[in-house]
C-alpha positions as CSV (number, residue, x, y, z in Angstrom):
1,X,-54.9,-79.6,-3.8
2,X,-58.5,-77.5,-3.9
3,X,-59.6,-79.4,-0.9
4,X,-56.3,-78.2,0.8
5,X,-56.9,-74.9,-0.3
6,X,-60.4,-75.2,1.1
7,X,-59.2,-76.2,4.3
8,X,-56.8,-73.2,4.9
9,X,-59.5,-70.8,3.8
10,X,-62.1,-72.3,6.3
11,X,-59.2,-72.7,9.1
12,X,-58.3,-68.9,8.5
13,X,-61.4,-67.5,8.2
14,X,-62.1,-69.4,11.7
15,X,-59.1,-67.7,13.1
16,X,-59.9,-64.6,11.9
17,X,-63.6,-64.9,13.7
18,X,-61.7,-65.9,16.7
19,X,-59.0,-62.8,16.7
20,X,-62.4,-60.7,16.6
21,X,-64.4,-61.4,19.0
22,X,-60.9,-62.0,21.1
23,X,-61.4,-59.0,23.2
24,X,-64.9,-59.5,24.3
25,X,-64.0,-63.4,25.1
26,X,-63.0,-63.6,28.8
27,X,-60.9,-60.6,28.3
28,X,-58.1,-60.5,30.7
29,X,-58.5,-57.8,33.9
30,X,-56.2,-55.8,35.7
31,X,-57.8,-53.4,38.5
32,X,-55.0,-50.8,39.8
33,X,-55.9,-49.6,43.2
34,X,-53.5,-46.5,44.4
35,X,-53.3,-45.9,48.1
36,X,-54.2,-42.1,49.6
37,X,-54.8,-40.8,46.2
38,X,-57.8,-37.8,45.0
39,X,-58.6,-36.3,42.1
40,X,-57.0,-33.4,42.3
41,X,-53.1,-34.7,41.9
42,X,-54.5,-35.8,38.4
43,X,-53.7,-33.7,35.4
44,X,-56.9,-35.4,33.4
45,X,-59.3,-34.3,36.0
46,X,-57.6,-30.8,36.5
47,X,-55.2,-31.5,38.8
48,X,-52.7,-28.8,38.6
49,X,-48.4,-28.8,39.8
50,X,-48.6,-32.7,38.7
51,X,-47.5,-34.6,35.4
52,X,-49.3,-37.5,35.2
53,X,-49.0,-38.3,30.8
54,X,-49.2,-42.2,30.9
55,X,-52.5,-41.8,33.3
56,X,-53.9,-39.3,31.0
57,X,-53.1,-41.2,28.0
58,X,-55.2,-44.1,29.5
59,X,-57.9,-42.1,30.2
60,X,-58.1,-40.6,26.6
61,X,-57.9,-44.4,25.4
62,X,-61.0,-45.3,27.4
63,X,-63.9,-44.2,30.0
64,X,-63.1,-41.6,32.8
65,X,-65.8,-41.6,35.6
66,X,-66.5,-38.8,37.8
67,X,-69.0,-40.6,39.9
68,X,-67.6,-43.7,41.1
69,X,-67.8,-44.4,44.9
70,X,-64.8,-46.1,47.4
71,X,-65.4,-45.7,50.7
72,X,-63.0,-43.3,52.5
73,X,-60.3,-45.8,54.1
74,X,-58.1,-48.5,53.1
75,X,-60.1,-51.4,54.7
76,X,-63.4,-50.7,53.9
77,X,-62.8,-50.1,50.2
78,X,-60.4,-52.9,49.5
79,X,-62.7,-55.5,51.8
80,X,-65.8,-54.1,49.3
81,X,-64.0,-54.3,46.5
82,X,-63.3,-58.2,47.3
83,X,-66.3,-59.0,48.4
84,X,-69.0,-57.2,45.8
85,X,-70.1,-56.6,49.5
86,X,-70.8,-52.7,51.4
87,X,-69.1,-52.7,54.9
88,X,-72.1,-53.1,57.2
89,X,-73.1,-56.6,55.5
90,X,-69.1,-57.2,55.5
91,X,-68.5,-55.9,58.8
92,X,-65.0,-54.3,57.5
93,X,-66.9,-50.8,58.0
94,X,-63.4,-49.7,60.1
95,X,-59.5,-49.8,59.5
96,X,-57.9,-52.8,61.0
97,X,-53.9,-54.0,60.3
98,X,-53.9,-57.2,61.2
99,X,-50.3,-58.1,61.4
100,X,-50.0,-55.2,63.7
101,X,-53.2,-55.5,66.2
102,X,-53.5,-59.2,65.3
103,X,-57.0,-61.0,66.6
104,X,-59.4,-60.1,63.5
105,X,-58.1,-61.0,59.6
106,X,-60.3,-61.1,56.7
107,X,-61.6,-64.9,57.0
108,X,-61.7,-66.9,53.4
109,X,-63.9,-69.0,55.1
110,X,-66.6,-66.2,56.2
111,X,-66.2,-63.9,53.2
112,X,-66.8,-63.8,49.0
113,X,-63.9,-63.4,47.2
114,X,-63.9,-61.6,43.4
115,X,-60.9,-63.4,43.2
116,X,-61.9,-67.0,43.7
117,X,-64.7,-66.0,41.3
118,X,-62.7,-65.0,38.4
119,X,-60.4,-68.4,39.1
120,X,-63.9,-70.6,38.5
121,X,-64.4,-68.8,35.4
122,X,-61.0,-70.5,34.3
123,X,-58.5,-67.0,35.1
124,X,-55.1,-67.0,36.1
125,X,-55.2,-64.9,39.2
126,X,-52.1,-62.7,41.0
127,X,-51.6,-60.1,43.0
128,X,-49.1,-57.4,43.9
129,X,-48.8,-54.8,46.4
130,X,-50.7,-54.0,49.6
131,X,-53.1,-56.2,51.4
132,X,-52.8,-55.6,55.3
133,X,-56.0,-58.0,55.9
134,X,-53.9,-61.0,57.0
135,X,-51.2,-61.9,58.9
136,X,-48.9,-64.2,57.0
137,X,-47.0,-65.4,60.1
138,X,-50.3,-67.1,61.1
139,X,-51.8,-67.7,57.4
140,X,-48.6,-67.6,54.7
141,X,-51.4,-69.1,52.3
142,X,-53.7,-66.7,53.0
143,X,-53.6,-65.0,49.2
144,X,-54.0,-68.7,47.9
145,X,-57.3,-69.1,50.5
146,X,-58.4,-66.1,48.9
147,X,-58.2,-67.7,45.7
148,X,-54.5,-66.4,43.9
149,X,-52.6,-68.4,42.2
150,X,-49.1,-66.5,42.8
151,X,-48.7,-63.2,44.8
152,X,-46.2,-60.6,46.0
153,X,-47.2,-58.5,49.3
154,X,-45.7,-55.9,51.4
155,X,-46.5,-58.0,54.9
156,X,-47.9,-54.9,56.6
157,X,-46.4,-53.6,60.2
158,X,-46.2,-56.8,61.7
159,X,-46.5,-56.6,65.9
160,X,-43.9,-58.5,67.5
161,X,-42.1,-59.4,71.1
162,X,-39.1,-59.3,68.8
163,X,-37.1,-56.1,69.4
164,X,-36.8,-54.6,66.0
165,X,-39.3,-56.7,64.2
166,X,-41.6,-54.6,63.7
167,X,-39.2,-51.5,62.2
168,X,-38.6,-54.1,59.7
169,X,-41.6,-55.1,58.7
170,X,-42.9,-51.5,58.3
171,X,-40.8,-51.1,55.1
172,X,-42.9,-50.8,51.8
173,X,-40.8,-48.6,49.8
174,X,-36.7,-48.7,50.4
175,X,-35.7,-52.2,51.9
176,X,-39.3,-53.5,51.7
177,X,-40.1,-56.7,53.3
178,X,-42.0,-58.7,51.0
179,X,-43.9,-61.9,51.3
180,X,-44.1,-64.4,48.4
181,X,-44.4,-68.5,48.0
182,X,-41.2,-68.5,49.1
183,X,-42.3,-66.7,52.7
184,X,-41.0,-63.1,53.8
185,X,-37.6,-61.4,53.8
186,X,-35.8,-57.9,53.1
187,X,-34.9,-56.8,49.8
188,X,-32.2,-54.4,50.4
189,X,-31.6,-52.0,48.3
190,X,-34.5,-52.2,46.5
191,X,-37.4,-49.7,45.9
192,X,-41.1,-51.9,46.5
193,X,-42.9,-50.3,44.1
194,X,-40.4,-51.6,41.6
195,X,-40.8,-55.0,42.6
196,X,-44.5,-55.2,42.5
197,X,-44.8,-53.5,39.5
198,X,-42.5,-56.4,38.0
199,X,-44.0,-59.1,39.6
200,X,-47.7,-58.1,37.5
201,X,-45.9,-57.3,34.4
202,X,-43.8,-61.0,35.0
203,X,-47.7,-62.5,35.5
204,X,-48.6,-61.0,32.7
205,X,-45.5,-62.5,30.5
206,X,-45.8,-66.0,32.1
207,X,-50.1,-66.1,31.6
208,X,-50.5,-64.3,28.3
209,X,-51.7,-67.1,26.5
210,X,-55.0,-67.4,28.4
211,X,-57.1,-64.9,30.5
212,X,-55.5,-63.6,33.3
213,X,-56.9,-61.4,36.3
214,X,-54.6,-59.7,38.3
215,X,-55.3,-57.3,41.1
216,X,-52.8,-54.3,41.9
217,X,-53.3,-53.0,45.1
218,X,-50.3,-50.2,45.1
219,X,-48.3,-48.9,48.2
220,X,-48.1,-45.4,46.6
221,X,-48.6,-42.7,47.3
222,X,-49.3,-43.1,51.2
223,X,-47.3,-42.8,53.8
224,X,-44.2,-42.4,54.9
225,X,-43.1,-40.1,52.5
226,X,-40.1,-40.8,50.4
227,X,-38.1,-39.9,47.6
228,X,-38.2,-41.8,44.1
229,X,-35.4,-43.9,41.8
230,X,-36.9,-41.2,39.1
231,X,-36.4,-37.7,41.6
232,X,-34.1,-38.9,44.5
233,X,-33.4,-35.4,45.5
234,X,-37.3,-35.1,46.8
235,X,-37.0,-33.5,50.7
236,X,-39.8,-31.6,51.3
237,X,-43.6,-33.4,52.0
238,X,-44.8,-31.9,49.1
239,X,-42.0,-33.1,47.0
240,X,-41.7,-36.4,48.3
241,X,-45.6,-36.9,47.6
242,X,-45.6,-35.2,44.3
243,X,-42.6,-37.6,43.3
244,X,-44.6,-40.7,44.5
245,X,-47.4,-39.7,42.6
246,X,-45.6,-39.7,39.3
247,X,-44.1,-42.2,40.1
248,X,-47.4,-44.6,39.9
249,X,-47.9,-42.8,36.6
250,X,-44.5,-44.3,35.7
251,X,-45.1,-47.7,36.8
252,X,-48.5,-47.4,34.5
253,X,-46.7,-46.9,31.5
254,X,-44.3,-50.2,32.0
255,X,-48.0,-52.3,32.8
256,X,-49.3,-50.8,29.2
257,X,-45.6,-51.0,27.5
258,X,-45.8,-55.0,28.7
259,X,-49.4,-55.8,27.6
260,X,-48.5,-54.4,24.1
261,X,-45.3,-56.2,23.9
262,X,-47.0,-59.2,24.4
263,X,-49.7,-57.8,21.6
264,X,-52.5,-58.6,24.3
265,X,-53.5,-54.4,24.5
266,X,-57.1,-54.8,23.2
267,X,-57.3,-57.9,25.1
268,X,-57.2,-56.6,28.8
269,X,-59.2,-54.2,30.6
270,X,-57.3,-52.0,32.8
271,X,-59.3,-50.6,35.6
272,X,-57.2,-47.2,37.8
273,X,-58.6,-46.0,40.4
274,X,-58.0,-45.3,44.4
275,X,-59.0,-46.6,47.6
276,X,-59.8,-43.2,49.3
277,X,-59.4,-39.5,48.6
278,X,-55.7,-38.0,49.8
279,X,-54.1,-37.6,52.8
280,X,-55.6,-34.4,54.9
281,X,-52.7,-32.5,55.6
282,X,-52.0,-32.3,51.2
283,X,-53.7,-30.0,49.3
284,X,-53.7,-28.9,45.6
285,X,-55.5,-26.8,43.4
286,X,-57.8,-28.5,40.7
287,X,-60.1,-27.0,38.1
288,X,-59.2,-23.7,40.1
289,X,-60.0,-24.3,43.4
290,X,-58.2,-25.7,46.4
291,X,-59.3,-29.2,47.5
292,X,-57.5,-30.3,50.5
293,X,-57.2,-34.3,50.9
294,X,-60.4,-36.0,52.4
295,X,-59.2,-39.7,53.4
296,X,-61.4,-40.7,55.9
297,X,-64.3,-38.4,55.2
298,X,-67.4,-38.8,53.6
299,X,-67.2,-35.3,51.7
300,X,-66.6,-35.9,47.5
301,X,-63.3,-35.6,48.4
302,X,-62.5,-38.3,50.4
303,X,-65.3,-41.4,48.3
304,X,-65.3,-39.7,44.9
305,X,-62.3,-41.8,43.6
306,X,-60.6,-41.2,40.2
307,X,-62.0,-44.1,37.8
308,X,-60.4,-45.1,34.6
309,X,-61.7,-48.1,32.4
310,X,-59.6,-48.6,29.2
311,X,-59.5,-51.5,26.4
312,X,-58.8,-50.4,23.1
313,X,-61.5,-51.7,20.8
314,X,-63.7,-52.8,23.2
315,X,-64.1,-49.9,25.3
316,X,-65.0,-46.3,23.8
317,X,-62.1,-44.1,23.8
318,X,-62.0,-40.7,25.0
319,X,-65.5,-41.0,27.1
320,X,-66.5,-39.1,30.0
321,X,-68.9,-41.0,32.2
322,X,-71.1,-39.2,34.6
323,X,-72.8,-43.3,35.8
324,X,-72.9,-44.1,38.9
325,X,-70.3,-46.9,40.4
326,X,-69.4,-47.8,43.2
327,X,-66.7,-50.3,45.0
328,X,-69.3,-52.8,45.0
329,X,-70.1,-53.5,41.7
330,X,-66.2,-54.9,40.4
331,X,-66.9,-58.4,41.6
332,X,-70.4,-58.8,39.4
333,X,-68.9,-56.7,36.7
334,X,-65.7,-58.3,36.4
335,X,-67.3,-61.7,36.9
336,X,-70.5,-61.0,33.8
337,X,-66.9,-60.3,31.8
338,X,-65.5,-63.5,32.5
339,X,-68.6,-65.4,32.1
340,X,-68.7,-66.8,35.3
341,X,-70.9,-66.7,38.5
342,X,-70.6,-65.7,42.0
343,X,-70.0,-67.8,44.7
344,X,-73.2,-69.2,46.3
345,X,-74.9,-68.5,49.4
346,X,-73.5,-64.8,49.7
347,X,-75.9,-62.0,49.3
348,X,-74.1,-59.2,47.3
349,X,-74.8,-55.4,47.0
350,X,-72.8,-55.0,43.7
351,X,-75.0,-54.4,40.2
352,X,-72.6,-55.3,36.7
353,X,-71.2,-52.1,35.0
354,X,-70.3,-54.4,31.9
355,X,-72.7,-52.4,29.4
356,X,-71.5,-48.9,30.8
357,X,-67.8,-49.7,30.5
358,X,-68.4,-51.3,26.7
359,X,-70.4,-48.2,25.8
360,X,-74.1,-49.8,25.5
361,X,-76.0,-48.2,28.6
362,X,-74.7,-44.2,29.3
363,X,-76.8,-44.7,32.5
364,X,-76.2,-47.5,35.3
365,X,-79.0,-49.3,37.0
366,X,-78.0,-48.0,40.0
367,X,-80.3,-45.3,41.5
368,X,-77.8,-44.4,44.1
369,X,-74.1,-45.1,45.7
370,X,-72.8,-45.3,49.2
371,X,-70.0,-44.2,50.9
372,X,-69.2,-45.7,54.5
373,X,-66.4,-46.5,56.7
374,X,-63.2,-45.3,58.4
375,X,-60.9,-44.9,61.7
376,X,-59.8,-47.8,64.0
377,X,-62.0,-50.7,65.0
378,X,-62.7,-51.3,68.8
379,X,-61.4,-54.6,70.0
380,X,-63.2,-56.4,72.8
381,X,-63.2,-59.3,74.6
382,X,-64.5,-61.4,71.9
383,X,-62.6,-59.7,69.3
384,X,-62.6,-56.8,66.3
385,X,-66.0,-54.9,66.5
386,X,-67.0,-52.0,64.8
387,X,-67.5,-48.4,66.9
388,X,-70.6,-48.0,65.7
389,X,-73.7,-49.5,66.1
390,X,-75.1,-48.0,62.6
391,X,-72.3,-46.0,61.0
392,X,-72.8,-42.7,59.6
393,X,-72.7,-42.8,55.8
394,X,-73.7,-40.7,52.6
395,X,-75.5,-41.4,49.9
396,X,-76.3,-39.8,46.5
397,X,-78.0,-40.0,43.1
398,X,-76.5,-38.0,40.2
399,X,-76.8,-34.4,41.3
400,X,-78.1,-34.9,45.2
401,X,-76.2,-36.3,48.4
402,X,-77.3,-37.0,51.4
403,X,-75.6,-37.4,54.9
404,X,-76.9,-39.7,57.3
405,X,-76.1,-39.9,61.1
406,X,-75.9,-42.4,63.3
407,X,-79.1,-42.2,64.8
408,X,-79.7,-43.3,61.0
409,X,-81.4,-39.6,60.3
410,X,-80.7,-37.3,57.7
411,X,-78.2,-34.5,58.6
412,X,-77.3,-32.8,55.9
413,X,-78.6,-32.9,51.9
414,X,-76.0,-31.1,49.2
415,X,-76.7,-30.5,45.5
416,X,-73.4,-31.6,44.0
417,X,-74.3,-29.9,40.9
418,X,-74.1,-26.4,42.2
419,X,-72.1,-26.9,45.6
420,X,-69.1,-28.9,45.0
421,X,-67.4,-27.8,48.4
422,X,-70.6,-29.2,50.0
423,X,-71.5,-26.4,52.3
424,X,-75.4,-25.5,51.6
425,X,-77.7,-27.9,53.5
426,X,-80.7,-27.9,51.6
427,X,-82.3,-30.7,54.2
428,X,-85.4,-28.2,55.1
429,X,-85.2,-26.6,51.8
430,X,-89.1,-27.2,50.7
431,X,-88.2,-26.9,46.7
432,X,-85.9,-30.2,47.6
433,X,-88.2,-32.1,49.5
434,X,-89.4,-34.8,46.6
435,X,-85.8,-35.2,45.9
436,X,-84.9,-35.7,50.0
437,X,-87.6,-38.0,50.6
438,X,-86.3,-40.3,47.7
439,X,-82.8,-40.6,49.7
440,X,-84.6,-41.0,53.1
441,X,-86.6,-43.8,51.7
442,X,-83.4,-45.8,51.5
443,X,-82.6,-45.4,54.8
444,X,-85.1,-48.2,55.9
445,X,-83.5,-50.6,53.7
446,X,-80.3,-50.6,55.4
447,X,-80.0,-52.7,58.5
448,X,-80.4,-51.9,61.7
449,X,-77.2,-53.1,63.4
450,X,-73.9,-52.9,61.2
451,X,-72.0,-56.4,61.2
452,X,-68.9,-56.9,62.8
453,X,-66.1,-59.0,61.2
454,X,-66.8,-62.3,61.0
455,X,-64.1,-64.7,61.6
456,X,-62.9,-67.7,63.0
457,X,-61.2,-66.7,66.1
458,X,-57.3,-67.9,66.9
459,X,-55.5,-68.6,69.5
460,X,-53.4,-66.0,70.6
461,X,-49.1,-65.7,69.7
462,X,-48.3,-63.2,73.0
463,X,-47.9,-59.8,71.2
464,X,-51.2,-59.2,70.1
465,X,-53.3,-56.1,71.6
466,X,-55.0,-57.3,74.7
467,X,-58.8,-56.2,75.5
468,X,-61.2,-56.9,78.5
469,X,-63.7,-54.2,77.1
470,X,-67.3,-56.1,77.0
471,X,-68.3,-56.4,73.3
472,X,-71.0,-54.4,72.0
473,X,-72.3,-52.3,75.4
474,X,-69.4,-50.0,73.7
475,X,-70.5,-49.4,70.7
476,X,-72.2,-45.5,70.2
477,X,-75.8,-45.6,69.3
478,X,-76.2,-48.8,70.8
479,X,-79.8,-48.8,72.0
480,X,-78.6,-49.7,75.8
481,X,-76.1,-47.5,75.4
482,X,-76.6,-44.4,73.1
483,X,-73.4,-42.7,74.4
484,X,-71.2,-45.0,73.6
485,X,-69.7,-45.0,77.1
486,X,-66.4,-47.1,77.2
487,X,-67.0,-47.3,81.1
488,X,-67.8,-50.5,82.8
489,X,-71.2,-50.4,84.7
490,X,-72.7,-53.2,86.5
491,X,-74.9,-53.7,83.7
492,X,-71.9,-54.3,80.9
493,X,-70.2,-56.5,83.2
494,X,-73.3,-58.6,83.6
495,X,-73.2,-58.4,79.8
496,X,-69.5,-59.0,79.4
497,X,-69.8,-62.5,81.5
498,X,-73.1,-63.2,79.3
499,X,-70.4,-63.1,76.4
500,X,-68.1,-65.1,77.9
501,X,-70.4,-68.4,78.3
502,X,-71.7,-68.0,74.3
């Protein structure tokens, strides 16, 4: 009888070792990436004419960041955030729907993936929401390529001979067209957000028992607007956006209700933030002031994305975080958490955040974050290529910013600490130059030539956008072609058949 006695105290004195360090043992990871959302429709960074309690309530719980980095459109962050990659090693550095233009599509063959990462390491993976990468006419297992075990995905605006198709497929919110394992359809009736927002918290449910990473790229809040199931009287824009904002705040609290249900809470780090600042033509007053919406721009208001890390007990609660993050760095941070390792023969511009988010470093090891990216791709001949030859991009340290041009000079450097509308260029400013000549010094680093997307091209369906533009001569800043003339010369067409025999 003692020996049995002896046995349950050793076997619960294991257990209660292994319920301690449960939440720093491959925790399980959900990032939540909103679409078109800034800081200021936020009530915990100041945002004002907004309720946002279940978004506040994480924030309290954990780490909110006020200099984390996206880039300033959909592609470019969500193709950085998957590949621990920036856009001009990437070659997303612009927008591209590929259902709708069809030709280029993020290539699992030619590109890291955070998620196949975490999956190695021994995760369940899922996703839910909006990808827009891939076509899933052509690939339908492109999520499972990318390295998901199960997913749910509004297909995108899909481009098609079909008369109608395309109205269809355009539907993310009311009637949505969805695509799972079981292929794409209408749901009619039904409100999207509600059925991606089930689909995590049913992953959750079915994978509870070992880690889990899910990624949660939302539709809301961009466009169209529309009303909610919560305010279905919304009719004005403002309305109809302010009602989509809380309604991501809603969905949020059913994620956290779930996890502890399942009593899995301290187990699983939520990460919140956005893909780019808000729509342009929406503005709202934070902290005082009016910020309008900066998606697509490289001001703080279109790359300084809300950022919220929360895990009871194993991330400080109610921590303000001035470190510097960035897009980049989710796929080695999330990977150091799982205690796995990044896919070989990549080169990745991402540092870990793990001892910032747990509280041990205040600072990151970063010295400086980027912001890069936006508008339409050019499509050419021999397929999606960026506009630029070497993009214009910012870059900043903790207090200083600087804007570089395309000619890859500096145009512009802002001290964030004083001049949060950015409008003082203190570029020539002698008192700044030790801090200027720090940035510029980075600028060499950086390649000379942005890459294009790399993928394996496919034959074409028929409704695809059609090009005969010569690749590259277009491009502006091209050192044949500074202007970035779209004209074709003698010269380009002599390039253009050059192309055509490679």
């Amino acid at each position: 009888m003692k020996a049995l006695w002896i046995a349950i105290a050793l076997a619960t004195a294991v257990f209660s070792q292994l319920e301690a360090r449960e939440p720093a043992d491959k925790p399980n990871i959900i990032f939540i990436l909103l679409d078109d959302l800034g800081k200021e429709w936020l009530s915990c960074y100041g945002g004002e004419n907004i309720k946002t309690p279940n978004i506040d309530r994480l924030a309290k719980s954990g780490m909110q960041f006020h200099n984390a980095y996206s880039m300033p459109q959909c592609t470019p962050s969500r193709a950085c955030f998957m590949t621990g990659q920036y856009p001009f090693r990437n070659g997303w550095v612009n927008h591209w729907d590929a259902p709708r233009w069809g030709h280029g599509y993020f290539d699992w063959t030619k590109n890291p993936s955070v998620a196949r990462s975490m999956k190695s390491a021994g995760y369940a993976t899922g996703v839910a929401g909006k990808w827009q990468l891939n076509d899933f006419r052509v690939h339908p297992d492109a999520m499972v390529k990318h390295g998901f075990d199960a997913f749910c995905m509004w297909t995108g605006a899909e481009g098609s001979e079909e008369k109608g198709h395309m109205q269809i497929s355009t539907q993310r919110y009311w009637d949505p067209y969805i695509h799972t394992k079981d292929g794409s359809r209408t749901y009619m009736g039904k409100f999207g957000p509600d059925i991606y927002n089930q689909f995590v918290i049913d992953f959750i449910g079915a994978n509870k028992e070992k880690p889990f990473f899910i990624y949660y790229p939302m539709a809301l809040p961009h466009g169209p607007l529309v009303h909610t199931p919560l305010k279905p009287g919304a009719k004005t824009k403002l309305e109809k956006h302010v009602a989509m904002v809380e309604y991501t705040d809603h969905l949020l609290g059913k994620i956290v209700e779930k996890l502890e249900q399942e009593k899995i809470r301290k187990n699983t780090i939520i990460v919140w933030t956005c893909d780019n600042g808000t729509s342009g033509g929406i503005s709202n007053q934070m902290n005082g002031r009016m910020v309008r919406g900066g998606k697509a721009k490289t001001t703080e208001n279109g790359v300084n994305t809300p950022f919220i890390v929360s895990c009871p007990g194993l991330v400080p609660s109610d921590k303000q975080s001035e470190a510097l993050i960035d897009f980049a760095d989710m796929h080695q941070t999330f990977v150091e958490f799982a205690g796995g390792k990044m896919e070989a023969g990549y080169t990745y511009d991402g540092v870990s955040q793990k001892d910032v988010f747990l509280g041990k470093a205040e600072k990151s090891s970063r010295d400086w974050i980027l912001g890069m990216g936006s508008h339409p791709a050019k499509l050419t001949e021999q397929g999606v290529e960026n506009v630029f030859y070497f993009r214009d991009r910012v870059i900043r340290n903790e207090n200083y910013k600087l804007f570089i041009g395309p000619d890859r000079k500096p145009q512009k450097l802002i001290d964030l600490s004083k001049d949060m509308a950015e409008e003082n260029n203190l570029l020539n400013d002698p008192e700044y130059k030790g801090v200027c000549e720090a940035l510029i010094a980075q600028i060499e680093k950086f390649p000379m030539k942005d890459q294009d997307p790399r993928y394996e091209r496919l034959q074409l369906v028929g409704w695809e956008k059609v090009s005969k533009a010569p690749s590259q001569i277009h491009k502006k800043g091209h050192p044949d072609n500074p202007g970035g003339s779209e004209k074709t010369t003698q010269k380009e067409s002599k390039i253009s058949k050059k192309n055509k025999t490679q």
